[in-house]
PLY file of the C-alpha trace (Angstrom):
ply
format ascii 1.0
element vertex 229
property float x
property float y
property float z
element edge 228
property int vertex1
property int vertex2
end_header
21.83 -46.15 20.88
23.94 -48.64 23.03
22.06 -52.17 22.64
20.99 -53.46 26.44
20.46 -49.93 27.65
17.19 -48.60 28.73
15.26 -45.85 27.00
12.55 -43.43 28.64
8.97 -44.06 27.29
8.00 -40.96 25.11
4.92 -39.28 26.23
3.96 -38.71 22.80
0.39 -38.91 22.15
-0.63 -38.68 25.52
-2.18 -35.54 27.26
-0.33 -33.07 28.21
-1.99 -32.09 31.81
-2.89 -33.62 34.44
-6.79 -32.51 33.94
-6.90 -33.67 30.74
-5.18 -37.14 31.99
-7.63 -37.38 34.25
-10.37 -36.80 31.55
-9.06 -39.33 29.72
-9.05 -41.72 32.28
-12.69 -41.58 33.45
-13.65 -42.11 29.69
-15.96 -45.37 28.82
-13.60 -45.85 26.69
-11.25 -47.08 29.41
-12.89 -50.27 30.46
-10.51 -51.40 34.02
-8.29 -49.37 36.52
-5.95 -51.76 38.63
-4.49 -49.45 41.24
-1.69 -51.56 43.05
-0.74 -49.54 46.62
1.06 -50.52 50.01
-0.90 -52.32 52.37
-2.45 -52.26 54.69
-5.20 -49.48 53.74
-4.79 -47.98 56.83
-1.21 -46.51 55.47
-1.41 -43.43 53.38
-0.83 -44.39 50.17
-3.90 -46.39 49.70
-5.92 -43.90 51.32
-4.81 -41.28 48.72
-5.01 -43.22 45.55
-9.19 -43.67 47.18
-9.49 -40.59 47.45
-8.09 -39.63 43.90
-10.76 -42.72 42.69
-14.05 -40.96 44.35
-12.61 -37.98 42.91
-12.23 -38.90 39.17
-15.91 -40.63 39.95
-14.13 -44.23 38.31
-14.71 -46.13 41.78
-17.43 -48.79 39.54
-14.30 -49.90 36.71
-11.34 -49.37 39.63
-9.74 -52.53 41.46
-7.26 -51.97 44.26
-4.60 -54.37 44.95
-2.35 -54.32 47.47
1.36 -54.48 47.73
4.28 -55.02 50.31
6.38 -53.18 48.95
6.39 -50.45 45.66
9.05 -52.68 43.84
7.47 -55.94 44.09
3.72 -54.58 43.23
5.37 -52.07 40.26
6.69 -55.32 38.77
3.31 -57.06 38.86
1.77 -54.33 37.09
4.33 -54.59 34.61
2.73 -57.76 34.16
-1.28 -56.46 33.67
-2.30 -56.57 30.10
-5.67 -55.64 28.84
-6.26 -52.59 31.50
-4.68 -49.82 33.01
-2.29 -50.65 36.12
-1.41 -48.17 38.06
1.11 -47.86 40.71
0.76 -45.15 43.60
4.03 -44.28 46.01
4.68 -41.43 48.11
6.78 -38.20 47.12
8.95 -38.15 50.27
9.35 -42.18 49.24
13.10 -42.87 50.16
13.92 -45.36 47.37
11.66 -42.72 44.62
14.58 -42.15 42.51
14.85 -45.63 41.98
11.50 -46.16 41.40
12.34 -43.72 38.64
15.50 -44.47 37.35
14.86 -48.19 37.35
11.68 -48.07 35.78
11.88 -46.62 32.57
9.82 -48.42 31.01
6.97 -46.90 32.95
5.86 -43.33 33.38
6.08 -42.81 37.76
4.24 -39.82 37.86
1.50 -39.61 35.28
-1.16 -39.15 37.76
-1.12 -37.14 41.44
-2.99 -36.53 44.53
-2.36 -34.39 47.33
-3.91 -35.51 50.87
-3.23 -33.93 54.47
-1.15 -37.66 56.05
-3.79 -39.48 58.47
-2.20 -38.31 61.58
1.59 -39.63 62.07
1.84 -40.32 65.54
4.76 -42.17 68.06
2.84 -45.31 69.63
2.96 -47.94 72.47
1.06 -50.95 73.37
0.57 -50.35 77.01
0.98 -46.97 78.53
4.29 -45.13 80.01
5.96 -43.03 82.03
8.75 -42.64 80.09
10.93 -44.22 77.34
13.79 -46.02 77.47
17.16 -45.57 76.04
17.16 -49.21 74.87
13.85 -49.86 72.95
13.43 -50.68 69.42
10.76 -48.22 67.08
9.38 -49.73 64.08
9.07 -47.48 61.22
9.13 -47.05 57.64
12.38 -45.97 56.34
10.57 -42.74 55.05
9.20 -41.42 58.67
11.91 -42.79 60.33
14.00 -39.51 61.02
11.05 -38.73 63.00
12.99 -40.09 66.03
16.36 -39.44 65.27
16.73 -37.57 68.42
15.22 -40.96 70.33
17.83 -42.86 68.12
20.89 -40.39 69.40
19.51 -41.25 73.53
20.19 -45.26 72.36
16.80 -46.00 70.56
16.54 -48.55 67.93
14.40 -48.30 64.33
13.60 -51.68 63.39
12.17 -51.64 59.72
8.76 -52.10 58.77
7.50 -52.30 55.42
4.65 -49.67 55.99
2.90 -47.57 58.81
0.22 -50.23 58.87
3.14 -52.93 59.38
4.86 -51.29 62.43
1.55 -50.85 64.20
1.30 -54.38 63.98
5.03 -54.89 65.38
4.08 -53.11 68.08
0.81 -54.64 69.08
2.59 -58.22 68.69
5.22 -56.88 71.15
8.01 -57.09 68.95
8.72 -53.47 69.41
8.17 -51.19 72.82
7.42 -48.09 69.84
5.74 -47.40 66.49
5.48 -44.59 64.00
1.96 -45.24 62.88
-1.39 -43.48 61.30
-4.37 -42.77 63.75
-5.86 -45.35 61.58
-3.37 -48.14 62.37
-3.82 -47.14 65.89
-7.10 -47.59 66.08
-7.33 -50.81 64.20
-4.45 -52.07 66.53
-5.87 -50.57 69.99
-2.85 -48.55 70.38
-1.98 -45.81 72.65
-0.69 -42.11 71.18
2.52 -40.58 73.23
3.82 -38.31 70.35
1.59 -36.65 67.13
4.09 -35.10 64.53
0.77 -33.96 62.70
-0.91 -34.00 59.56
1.21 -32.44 56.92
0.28 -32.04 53.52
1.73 -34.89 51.17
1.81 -35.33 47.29
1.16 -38.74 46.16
2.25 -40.04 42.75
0.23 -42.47 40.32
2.46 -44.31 37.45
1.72 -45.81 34.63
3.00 -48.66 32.55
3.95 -49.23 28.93
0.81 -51.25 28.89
-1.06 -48.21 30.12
0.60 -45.95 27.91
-0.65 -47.97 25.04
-4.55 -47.91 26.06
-4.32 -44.29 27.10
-2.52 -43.47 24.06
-5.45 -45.30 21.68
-8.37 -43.22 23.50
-6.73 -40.41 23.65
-6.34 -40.43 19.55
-9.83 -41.93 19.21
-11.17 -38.99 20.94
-8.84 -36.62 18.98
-10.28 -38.02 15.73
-13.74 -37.92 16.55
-13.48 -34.43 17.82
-12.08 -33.84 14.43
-15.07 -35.03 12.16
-16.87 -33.05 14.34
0 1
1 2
2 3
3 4
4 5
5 6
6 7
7 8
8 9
9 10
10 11
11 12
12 13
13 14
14 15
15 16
16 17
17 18
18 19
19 20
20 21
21 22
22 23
23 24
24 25
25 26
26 27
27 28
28 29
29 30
30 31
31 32
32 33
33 34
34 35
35 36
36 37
37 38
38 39
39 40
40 41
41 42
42 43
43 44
44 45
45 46
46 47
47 48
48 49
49 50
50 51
51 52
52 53
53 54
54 55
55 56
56 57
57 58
58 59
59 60
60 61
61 62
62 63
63 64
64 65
65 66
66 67
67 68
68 69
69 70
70 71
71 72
72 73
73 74
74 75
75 76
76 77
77 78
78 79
79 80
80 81
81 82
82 83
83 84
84 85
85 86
86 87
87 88
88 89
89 90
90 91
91 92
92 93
93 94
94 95
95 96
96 97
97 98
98 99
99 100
100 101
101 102
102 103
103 104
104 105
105 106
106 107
107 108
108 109
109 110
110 111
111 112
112 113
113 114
114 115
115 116
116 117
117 118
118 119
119 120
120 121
121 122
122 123
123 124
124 125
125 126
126 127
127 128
128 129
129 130
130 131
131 132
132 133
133 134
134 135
135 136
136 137
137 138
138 139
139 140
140 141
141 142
142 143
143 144
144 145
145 146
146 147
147 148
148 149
149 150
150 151
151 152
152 153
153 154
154 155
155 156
156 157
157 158
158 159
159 160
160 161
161 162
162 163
163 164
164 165
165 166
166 167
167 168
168 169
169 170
170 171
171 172
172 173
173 174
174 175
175 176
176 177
177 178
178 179
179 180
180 181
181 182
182 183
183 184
184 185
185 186
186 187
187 188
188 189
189 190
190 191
191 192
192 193
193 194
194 195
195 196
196 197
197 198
198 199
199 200
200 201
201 202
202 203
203 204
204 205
205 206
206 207
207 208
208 209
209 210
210 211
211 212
212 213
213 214
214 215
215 216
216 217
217 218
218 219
219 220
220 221
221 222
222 223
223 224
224 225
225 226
226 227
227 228
């Protein structure tokens, strides 16, 4: 081993599925779930990793906390001790290799869910004829080739740092376009010109070293008392 260099965390000890992860999880042995997702709930991630909670039935020991962006709430749950922090990002996520790669110290996929997106859509503040070869389109960097062909005709993406964020951009009138959810666009009073649909999506739930410690103590609790049994 070359001193300074990361190495993977072994999975060791752990479960080998995901239905026996999830088992595992929703044991009383596992006192507090911190899920840390990207704001604002109305994006997609957050809305997954709720639906994965009611799920697994763990909603009464689950906190969510929310994030701007993955790196920046994946480095505060490096940070949780005591519990199990998890940290939910998107499969089609552009920067998900480095999530992986940079992380390795964490386990980025321990836990998934899959969930049809809440409608993507193409949105304006006030209603039109037609658009313009010179407006900007807040986006994600993820949906943004969305409107590549918009961004050939002269079109501008301006970065936002979720769906929830650009519907905001556009109701402030920073930007004449947004690529939003129907729930941003409700929650923002804005008006639908394009839906790209509801596609299914796979959604990814990581763990820490932290986590990987707790999980890995219940896990061999459970193993030994199923033993003396």
């Amino acid at each position: 081993m070359i001193s300074g260099l990361p190495v993977f965390i072994e999975t060791e000890g752990l479960p080998e599925t995901l239905a026996d992860r999830e088992v595992l999880l929703a044991s009383s042995e596992v006192k507090k779930i911190v899920c840390f997702v990207l704001a604002p709930m109305e994006a997609n991630i957050p809305q997954a990793c709720q639906i994965w909670i009611n799920r697994l039935g763990i909603g009464d020991k689950t906190e969510i906390r929310l994030g701007r962006i993955p790196e920046e709430y994946i480095a505060t749950a490096l940070t949780v001790r005591g519990v199990v922090a998890i940290f939910w990002t998107c499969a089609v996520f552009a920067r998900e290799h480095q999530v992986f790669f940079r992380n390795a110290n964490t386990l980025p996929f321990f836990f998934e869910q899959v969930m049809a997106l809440d409608e993507m859509q193409l949105v304006t503040k006030t209603a039109i004829g037609s658009i313009e070869s010179d407006w900007k389109i807040a986006s994600h960097v993820s949906p943004a080739p969305l409107v590549d062909s918009l961004v050939e005709q002269g079109c501008t993406v301006v970065d936002a740092s979720s769906n929830g964020t650009a519907a905001q951009m556009c109701a402030n009138g920073e930007v004449e376009l947004a690529i939003v959810t129907e729930s941003a666009r409700i929650k923002y009073g804005l008006i639908k010109v394009h839906s790209f649909g509801s596609p299914e999506m796979l959604f990814l739930g990581g763990i820490t070293e932290e986590g990987v410690r707790i999980l890995t103590q219940v896990y061999s609790s459970q193993s030994a008392t199923l033993i003396a049994i």
